[in-house]
C-alpha positions in Angstrom: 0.0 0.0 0.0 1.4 3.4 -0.8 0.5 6.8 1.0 2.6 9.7 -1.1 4.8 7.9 -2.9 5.9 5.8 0.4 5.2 1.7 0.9 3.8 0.9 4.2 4.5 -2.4 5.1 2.8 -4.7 7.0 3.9 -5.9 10.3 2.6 -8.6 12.8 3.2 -6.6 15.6 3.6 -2.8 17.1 4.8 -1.1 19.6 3.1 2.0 20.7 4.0 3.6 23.8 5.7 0.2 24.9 3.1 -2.4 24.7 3.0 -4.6 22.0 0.3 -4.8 19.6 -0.2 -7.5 17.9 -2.3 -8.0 14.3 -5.2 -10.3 14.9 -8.7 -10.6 14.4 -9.4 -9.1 17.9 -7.4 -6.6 19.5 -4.7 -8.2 21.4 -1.3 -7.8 22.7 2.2 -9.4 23.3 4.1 -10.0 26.4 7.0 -11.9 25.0 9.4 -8.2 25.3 8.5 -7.6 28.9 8.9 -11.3 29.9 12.6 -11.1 28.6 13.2 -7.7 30.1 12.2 -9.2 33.2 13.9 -11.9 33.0 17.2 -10.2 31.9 16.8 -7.8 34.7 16.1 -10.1 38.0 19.2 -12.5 36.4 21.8 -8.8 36.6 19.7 -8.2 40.1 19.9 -12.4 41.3 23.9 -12.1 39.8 25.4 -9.1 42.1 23.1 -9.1 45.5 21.4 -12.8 45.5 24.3 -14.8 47.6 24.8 -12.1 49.9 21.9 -10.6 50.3 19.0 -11.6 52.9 15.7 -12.5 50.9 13.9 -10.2 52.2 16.2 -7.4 50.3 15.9 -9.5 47.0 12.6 -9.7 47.2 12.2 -5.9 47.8 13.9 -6.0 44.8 12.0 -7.7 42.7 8.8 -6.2 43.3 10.1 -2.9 43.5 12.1 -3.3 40.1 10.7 -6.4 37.9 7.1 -6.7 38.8 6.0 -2.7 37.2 8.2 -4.0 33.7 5.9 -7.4 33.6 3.1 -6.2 34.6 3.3 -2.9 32.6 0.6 -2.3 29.9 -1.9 -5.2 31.1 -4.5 -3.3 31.8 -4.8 -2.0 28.5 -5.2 -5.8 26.7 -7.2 -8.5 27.3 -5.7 -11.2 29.4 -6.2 -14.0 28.4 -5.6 -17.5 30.7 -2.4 -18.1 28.8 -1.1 -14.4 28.8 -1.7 -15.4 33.0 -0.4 -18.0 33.3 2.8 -17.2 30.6 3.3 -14.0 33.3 2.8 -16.1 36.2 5.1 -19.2 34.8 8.3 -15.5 34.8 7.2 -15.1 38.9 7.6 -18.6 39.7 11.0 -19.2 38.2 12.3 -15.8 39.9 10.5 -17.1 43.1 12.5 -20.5 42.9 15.9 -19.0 42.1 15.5 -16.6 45.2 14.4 -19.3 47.4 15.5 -22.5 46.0 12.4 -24.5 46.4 11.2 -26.6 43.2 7.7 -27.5 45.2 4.8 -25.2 43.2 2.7 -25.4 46.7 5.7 -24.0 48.5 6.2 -21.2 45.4 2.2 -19.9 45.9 2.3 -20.5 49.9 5.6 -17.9 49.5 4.2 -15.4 47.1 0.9 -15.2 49.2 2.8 -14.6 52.3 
């Protein structure tokens, strides 16, 4: 499609105001970026403070500092049970590097305390 003499391509997915759009019959979004952001950022967090840090700081950390990046822009999409669960699989395997648990009864009794 051209718009004065310049192509406009088409893309599977946008970015607009950092939440990713995605083309689909319905309006829907991504969360693949912010899950890898998040990721990224509790490894460099887990990497300098996690051995000698109590959990309590680590965890201060986390939700002060990767929770608002995964959680940005979820309000303004649909959720879906697999965008939830996706989300929810990131918090559980930050949950069992700080604490070193495997046990996912022991993961949701810890992030509901």
């Amino acid at each position: 499609m051209n718009i004065d003499k310049a192509k406009l391509e088409w893309r599977n997915e946008i970015r607009y105001l950092g939440v990713y759009i995605t083309s689909s019959n319905v309006y829907s979004c991504s969360f693949t970026h912010f899950k890898q952001t998040v990721s990224c950022s509790f490894n460099a967090i887990f990497e300098k403070v996690g051995k000698i840090a109590i959990e309590d700081v680590v965890l201060e950390l986390f939700r002060k500092k990767c929770l608002p990046v995964l959680l940005y822009g979820t309000e303004t999409c649909p959720m879906k049970k697999s965008h939830i669960a996706s989300l929810q699989f990131v918090v559980n395997s930050c949950f069992v590097k700080m604490f070193n648990i495997r046990s996912k009864v022991v993961i949701e009794k810890c992030q509901r305390y």
